[in-house]
C-alpha positions as CSV (number, residue, x, y, z in Angstrom):
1,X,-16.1,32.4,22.7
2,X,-17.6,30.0,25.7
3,X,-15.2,32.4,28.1
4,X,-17.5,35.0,26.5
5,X,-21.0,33.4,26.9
6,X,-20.1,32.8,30.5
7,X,-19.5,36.7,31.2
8,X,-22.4,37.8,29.5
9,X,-24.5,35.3,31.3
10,X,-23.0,36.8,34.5
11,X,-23.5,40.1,33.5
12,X,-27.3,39.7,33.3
13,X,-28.3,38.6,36.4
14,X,-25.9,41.3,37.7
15,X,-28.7,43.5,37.6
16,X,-31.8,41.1,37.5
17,X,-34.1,44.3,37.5
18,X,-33.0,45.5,34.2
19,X,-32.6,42.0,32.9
20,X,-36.3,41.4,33.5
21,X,-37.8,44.3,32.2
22,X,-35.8,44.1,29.0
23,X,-36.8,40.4,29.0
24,X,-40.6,41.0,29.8
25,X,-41.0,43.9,27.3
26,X,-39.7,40.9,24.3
27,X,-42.6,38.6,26.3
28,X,-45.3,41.0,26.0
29,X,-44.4,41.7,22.5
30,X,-44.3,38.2,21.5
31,X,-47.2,37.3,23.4
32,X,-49.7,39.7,22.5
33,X,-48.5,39.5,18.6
34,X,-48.8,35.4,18.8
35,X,-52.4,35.9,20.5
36,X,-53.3,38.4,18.4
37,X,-52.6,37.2,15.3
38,X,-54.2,33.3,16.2
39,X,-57.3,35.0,17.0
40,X,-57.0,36.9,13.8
41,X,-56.3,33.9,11.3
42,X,-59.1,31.7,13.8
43,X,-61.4,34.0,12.6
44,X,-60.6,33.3,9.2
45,X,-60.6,30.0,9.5
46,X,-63.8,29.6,10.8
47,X,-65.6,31.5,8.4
48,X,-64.1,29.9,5.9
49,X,-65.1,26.7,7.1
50,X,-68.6,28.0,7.4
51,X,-69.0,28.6,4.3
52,X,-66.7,26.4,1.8
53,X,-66.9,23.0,3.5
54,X,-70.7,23.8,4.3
55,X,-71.8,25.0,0.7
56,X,-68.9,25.1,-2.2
57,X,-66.3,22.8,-0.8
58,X,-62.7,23.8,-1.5
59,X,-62.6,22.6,-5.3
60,X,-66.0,22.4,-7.8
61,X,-66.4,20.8,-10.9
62,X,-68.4,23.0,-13.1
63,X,-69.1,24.2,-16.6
64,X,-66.5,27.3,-17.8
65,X,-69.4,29.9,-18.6
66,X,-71.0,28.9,-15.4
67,X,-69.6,31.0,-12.9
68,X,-69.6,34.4,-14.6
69,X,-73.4,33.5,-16.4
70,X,-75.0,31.0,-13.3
71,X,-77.4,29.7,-15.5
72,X,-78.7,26.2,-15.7
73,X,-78.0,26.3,-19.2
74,X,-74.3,25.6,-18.0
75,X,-75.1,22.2,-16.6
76,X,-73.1,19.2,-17.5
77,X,-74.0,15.6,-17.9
78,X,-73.6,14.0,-14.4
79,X,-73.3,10.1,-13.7
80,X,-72.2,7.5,-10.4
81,X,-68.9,6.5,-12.4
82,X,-67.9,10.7,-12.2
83,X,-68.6,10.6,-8.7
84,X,-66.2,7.4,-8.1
85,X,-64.0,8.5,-10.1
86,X,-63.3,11.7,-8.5
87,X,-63.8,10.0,-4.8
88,X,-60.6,7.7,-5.4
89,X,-58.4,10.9,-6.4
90,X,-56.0,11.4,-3.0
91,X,-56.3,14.5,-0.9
92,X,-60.6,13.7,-1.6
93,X,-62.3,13.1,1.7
94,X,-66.1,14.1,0.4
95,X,-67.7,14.9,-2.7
96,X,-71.5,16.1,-3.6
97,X,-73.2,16.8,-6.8
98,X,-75.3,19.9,-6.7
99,X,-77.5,21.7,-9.0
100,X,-78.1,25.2,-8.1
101,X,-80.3,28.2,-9.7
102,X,-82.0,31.2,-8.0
103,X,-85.6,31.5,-8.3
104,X,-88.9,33.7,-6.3
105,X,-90.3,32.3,-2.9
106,X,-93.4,33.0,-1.9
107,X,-95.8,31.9,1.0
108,X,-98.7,34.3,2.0
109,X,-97.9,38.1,0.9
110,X,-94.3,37.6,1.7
111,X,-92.0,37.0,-1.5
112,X,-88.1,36.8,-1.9
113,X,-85.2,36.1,-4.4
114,X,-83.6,32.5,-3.2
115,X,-80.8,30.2,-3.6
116,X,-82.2,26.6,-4.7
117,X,-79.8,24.3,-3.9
118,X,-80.4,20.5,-4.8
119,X,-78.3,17.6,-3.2
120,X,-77.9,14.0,-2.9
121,X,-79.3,13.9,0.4
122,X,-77.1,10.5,1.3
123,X,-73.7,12.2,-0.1
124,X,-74.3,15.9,1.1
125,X,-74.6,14.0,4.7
126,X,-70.6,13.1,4.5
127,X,-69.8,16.7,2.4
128,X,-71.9,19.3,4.7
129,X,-74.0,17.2,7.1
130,X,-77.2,19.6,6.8
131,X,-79.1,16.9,9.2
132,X,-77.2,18.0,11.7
133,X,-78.0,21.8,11.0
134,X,-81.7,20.9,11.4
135,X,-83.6,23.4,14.3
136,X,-84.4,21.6,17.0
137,X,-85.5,24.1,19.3
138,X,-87.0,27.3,18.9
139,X,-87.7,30.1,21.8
140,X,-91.0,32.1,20.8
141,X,-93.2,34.5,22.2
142,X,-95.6,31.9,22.5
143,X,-93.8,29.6,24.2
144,X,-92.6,32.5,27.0
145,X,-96.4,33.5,27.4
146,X,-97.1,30.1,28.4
147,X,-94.0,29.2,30.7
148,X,-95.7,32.8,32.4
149,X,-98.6,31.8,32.7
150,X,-97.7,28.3,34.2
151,X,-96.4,30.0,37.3
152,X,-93.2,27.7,37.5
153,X,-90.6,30.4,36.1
154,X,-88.9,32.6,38.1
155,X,-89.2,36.2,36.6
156,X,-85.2,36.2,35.3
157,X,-85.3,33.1,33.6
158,X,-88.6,34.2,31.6
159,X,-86.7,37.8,31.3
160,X,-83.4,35.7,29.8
161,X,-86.1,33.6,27.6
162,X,-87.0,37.1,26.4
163,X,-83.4,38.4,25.2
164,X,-83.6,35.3,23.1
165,X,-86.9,35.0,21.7
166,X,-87.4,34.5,18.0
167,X,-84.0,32.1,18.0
168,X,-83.2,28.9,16.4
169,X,-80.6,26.6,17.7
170,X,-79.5,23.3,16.3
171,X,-78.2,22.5,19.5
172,X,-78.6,22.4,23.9
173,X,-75.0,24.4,23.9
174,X,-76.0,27.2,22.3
175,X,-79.1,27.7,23.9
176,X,-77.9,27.2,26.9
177,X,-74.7,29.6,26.8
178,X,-77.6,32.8,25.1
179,X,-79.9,32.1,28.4
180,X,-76.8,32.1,30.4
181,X,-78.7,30.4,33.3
182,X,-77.2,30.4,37.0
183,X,-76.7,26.3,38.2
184,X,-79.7,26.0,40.6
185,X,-81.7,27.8,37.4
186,X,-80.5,25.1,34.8
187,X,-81.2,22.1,36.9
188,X,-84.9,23.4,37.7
189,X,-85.8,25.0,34.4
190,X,-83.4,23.6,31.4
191,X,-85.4,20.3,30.8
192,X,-89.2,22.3,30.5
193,X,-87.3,24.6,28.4
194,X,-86.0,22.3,25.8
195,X,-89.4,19.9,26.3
196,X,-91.2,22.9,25.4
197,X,-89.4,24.3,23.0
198,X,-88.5,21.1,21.1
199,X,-89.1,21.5,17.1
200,X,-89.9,18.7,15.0
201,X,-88.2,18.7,11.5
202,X,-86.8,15.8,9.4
203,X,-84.6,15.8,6.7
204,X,-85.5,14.9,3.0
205,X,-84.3,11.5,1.6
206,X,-83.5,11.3,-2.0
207,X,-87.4,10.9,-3.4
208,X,-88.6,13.2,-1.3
209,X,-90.9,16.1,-3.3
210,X,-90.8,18.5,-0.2
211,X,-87.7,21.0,0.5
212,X,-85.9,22.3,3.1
213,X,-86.2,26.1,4.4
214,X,-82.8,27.7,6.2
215,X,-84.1,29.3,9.4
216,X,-84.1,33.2,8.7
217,X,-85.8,33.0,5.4
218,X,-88.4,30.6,7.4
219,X,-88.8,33.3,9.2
220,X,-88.9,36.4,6.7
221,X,-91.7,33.5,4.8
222,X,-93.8,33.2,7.9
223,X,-93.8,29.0,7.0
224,X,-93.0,26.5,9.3
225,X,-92.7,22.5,8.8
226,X,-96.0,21.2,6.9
227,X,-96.7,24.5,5.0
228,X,-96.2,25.0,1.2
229,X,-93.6,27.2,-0.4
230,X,-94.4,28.5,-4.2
231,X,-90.9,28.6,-6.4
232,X,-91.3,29.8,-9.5
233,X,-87.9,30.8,-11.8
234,X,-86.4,29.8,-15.0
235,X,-85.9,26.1,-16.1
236,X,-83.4,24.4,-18.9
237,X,-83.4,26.4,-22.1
238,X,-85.3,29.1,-21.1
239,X,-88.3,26.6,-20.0
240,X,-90.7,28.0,-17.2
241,X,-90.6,26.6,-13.7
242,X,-92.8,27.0,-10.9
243,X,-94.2,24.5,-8.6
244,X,-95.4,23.8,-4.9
245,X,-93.5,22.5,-2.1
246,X,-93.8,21.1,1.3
247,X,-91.8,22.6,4.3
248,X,-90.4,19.0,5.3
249,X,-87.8,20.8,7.6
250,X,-86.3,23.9,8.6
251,X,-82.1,24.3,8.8
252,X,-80.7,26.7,10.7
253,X,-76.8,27.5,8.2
254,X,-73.9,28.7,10.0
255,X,-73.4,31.6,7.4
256,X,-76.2,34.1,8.5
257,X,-76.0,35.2,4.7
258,X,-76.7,32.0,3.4
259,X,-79.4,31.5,6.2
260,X,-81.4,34.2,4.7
261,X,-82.0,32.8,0.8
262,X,-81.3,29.0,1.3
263,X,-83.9,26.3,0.0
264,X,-82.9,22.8,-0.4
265,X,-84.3,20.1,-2.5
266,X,-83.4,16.4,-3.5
267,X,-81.3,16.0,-7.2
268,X,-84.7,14.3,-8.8
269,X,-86.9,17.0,-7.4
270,X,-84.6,19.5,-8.7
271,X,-84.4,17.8,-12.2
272,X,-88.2,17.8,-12.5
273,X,-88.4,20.9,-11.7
274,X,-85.8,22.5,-13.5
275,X,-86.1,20.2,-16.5
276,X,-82.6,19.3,-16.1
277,X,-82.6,14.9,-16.4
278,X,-79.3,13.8,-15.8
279,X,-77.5,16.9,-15.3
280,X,-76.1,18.9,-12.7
281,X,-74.3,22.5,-12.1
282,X,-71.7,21.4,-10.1
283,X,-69.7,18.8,-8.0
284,X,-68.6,20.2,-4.7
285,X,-65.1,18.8,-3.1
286,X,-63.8,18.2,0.2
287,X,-60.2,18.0,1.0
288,X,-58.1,17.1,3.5
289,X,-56.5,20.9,3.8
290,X,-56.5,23.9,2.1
291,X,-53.0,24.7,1.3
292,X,-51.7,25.9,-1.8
293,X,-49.7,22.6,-2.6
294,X,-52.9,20.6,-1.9
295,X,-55.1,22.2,-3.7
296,X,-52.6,22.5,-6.8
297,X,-52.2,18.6,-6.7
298,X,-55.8,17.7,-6.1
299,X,-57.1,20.4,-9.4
300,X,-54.5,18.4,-11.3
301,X,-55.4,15.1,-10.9
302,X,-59.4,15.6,-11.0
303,X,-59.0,17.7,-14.4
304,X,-57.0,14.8,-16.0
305,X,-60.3,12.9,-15.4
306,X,-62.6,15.0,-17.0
307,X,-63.6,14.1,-20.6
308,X,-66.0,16.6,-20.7
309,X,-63.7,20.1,-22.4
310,X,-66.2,22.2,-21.4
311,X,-66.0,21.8,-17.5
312,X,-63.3,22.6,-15.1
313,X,-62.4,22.6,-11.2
314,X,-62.2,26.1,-9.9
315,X,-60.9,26.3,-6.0
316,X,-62.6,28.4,-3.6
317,X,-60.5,31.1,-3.8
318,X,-61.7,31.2,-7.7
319,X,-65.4,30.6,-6.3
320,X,-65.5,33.0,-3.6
321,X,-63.6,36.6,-4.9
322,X,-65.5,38.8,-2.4
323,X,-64.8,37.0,0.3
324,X,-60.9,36.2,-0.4
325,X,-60.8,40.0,-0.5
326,X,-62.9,40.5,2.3
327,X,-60.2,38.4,4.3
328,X,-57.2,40.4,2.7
329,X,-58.4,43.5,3.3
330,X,-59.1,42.7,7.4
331,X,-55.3,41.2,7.4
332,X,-54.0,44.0,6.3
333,X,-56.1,46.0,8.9
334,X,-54.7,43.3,11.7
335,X,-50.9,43.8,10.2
336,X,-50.9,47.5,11.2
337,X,-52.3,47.1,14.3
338,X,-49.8,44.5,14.9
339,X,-46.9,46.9,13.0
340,X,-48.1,49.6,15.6
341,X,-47.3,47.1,17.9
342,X,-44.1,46.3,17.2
343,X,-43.3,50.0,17.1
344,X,-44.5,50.6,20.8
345,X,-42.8,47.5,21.6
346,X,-39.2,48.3,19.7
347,X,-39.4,51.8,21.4
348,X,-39.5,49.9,24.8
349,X,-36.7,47.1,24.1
350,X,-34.6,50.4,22.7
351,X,-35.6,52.4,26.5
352,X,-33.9,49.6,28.1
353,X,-30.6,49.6,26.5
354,X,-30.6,53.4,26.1
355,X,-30.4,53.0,30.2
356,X,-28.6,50.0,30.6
357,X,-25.5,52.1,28.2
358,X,-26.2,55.5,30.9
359,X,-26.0,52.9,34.1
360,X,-23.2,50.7,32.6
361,X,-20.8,54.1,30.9
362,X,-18.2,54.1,33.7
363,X,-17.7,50.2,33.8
364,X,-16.9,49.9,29.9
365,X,-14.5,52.9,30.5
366,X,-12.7,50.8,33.3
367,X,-12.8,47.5,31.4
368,X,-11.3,49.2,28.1
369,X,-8.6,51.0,30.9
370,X,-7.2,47.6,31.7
371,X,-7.2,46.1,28.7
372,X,-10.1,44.5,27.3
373,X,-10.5,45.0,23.7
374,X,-13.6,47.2,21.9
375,X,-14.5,44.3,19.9
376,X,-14.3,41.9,22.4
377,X,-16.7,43.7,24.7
378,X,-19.0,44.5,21.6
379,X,-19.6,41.0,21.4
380,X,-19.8,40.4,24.9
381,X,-23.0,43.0,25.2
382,X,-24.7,41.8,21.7
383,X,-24.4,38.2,23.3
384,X,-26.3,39.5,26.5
385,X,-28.9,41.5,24.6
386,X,-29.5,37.9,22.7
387,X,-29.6,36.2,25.0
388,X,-32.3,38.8,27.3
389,X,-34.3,38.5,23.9
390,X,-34.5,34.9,23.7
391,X,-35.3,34.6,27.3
392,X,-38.4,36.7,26.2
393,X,-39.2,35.1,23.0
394,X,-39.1,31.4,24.5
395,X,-40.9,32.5,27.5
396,X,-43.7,34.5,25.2
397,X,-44.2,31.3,23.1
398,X,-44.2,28.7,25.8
399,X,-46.8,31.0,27.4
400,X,-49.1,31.3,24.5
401,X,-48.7,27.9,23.4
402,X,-51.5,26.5,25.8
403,X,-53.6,29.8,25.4
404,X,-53.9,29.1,21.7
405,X,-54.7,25.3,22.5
406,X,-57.4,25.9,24.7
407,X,-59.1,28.4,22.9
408,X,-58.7,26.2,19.7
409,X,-61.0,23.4,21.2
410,X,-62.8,25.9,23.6
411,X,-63.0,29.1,21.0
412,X,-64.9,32.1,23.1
413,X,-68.6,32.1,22.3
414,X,-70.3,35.5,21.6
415,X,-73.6,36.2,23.4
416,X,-76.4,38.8,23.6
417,X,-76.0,41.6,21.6
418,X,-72.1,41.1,20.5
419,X,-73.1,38.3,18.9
420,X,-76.2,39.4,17.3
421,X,-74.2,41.8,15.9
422,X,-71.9,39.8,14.6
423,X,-73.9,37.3,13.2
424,X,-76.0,40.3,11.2
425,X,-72.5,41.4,9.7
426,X,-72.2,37.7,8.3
427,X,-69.6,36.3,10.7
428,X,-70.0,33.5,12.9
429,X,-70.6,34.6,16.7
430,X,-67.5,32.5,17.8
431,X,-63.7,33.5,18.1
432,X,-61.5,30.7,18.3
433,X,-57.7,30.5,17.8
434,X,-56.0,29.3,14.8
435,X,-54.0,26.1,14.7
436,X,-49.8,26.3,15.1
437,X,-48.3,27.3,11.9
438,X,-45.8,29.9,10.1
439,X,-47.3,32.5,12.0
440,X,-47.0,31.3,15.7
441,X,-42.7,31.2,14.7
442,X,-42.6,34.4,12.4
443,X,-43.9,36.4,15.2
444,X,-40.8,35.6,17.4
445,X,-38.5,36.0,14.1
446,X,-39.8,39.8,14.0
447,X,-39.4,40.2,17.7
448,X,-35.7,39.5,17.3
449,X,-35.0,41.1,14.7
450,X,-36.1,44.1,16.4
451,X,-33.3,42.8,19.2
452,X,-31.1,43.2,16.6
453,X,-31.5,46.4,15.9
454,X,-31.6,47.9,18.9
455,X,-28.2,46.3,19.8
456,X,-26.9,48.5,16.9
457,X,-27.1,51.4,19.4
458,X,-24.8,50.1,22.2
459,X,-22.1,48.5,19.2
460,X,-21.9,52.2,18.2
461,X,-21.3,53.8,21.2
462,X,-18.8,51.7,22.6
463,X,-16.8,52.0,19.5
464,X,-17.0,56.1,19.8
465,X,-16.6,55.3,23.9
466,X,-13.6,57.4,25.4
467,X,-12.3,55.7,27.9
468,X,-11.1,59.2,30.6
469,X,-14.7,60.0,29.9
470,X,-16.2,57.0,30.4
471,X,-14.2,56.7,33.9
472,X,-15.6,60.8,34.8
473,X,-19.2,59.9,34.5
């Protein structure tokens, strides 16, 4: 057997041209697939992360009826000891209580169905951080018209300001990668930019009676910090609510869907207004991952502290059915395109060895002449094919190793009108890489299988190989 790997190895750098174009098609192959599909579940990833460990967590505690009939009639009694409780289960890195009802926003002549979420503003900093979400700068038409008329600003920068006006951003990066500004433009312009564009918001602390408006529904409301929002919607039991609420901030959410029907208010604020006292809709969890066996062990142990029959923890996958499907249905769309792929890619491996069998028919002929057994030369070629493949595979990974890692911490932002567009679809204008997992090796697993395969081609034909004919051609 070692005599054997030594031939075989000899035998591939016998012709290094055909040895590096087998070898480079399993690269490609496993390159592209790796890339392709990190992007892919990256994508995934960061949505979900938008959404669940922004708004539902990954587990919630909440009454039975209350997902299919979201009413506040399916509150449950809510206490600290609850919250400590469930904080010491393992797996638990943040929890939040929440009450949450829809109800009519209106400001002016403009009215629209919203989300009303209430929050323990001190907890909901360690579950979603909204402070952090807060706008702090905001490019309008106004501000453009007076940067013109300054005189200061160079005509592309005030055209760039343009192609963003009417934004939000909760941060310089983003703001600064939309205006896409040249070096010499940043270091003369940036700094009047965000002095002039600076917004002032502040969050809400737990007594607070005003709310918090996300950024597009601001905008749809025509309000801005310091004007008054009117709610009005159904309370406890059927009760009528409606009351008046100062803008104390504006929050710009990650999830453009959410970003367009979001109001928040404190717990107390809530309960007033609701009529809810001492009750609340659900208790959001954060864990430290999202895998099956996690979230298994975590709903296990938080539902053998609930005394209360009538409530349960539902994951996000239980929360969240439209988009679980959503994601099923777009990685079934990126397997084919990765099974079409494969099929280009198999059809290229199988060229190879169809020509290395033409190029190599009179040299098996002569080696069977003088004595070298079918069998033995059948293993000889599988063991070169294996080891072209793996040359490929290992080279295909190491290469899209640090691809994946620098895209991970540096994912690609979108800008201009990609991004709008993306952002109006509901996805976060970002594509980063996913983290190393089943799919970075199962890629390569596929990839030599379909080595495998194709060395069924050359096993056959040396076993039907005549050996006069071999030695003619």
């Amino acid at each position: 057997m070692k005599e054997d790997l030594k031939i075989a190895w000899r035998n591939l750098w016998r012709s290094k041209r055909r040895t590096l174009i087998t070898s480079s098609s399993v690269f490609f192959a496993v390159f592209f697939a790796v890339v392709m599909r990190s992007y892919q579940l990256g994508s995934y990833d960061r949505m979900i992360q938008n959404f669940i460990e922004s708004y539902s967590g990954y587990l919630q505690i909440q009454h039975k009826e209350f997902q299919d009939n979201p009413s506040l009639d399916y509150s449950f009694d809510y206490s600290d000891s609850l919250f400590e409780k469930i904080f010491s289960v393992k797996n638990v890195v943040s929890a939040a209580p929440h009450i949450e009802s829809f109800a009519l926003a209106s400001s002016g002549n403009q009215t629209k169905g919203v989300i009303v979420l209430a929050v323990d503003t001190e907890k909901e900093k360690k579950f979603s951080n909204p402070e952090s979400k807060l706008v702090k700068y905001k490019i309008t038409q106004r501000l453009i018209n007076k940067l013109k008329i300054s005189g200061q600003f160079h005509e592309s920068v005030l055209k760039k300001l343009n192609q963003v006006s009417g934004n939000s951003y909760s941060s310089t990066s983003r703001l600064d990668l939309d205006l896409d500004l040249s070096e010499d433009e940043r270091n003369s312009y940036m700094s009047v930019i965000l002095e002039e564009s600076k917004a002032t918001n502040r969050y809400l602390s737990n007594p607070d009676s005003g709310v918090m408006v996300s950024d597009k529904l601001a905008t749809y409301l025509k309000v801005n910090v310091g004007d008054t929002v009117i709610l009005m919607g159904q309370g406890y039991h059927g009760a009528s609510a409606a009351g008046l609420f100062p803008v104390r901030g504006i929050i710009k959410m990650p999830s453009p869907d959410i970003d367009n029907k979001l109001i928040i208010m404190t717990i107390p604020t809530a309960q007033r207004f609701f009529q809810t006292e001492g009750k609340i809709t659900s208790l959001a969890i954060n864990l430290t991952g999202r895998s099956a066996g996690v979230l298994k062990r975590s709903r296990e142990n938080i539902s053998q502290l609930l005394s209360d029959k009538s409530t349960l923890v539902k994951t996000w996958e239980d929360l969240n059915p439209v988009l679980v499907q959503q994601i099923q249905g777009d990685s079934q769309t990126g397997m084919a395109t990765l099974a079409m792929l494969y099929f280009i890619i198999f059809f290229g491996i199988f060229g190879t060895v169809l020509m290395m069998m033409a190029e190599r028919k009179r040299e098996f002929g002569v080696m069977i002449s003088i004595g070298m057994q079918k069998k033995r030369l059948k293993r000889i070629i599988v063991t070169e094919m294996i080891m072209m493949g793996l040359i490929g595979l290992i080279a295909g990974l190491l290469a899209s190793a640090p691809f994946i890692l620098y895209f991970y911490y540096n994912p690609i932002l979108l800008r201009g009108e990609l991004g709008k567009m993306m952002e109006d679809y509901g996805w976060d204008a970002v594509m980063p890489t996913a983290w190393f997992g089943p799919y970075f090796y199962w890629q390569a697993v596929i990839v030599f299988i379909m080595i495998l395969v194709a060395t069924l081609y050359p096993i056959r034909k040396i076993s039907k190989l005549k050996e006069i004919e071999a030695l003619r051609s």
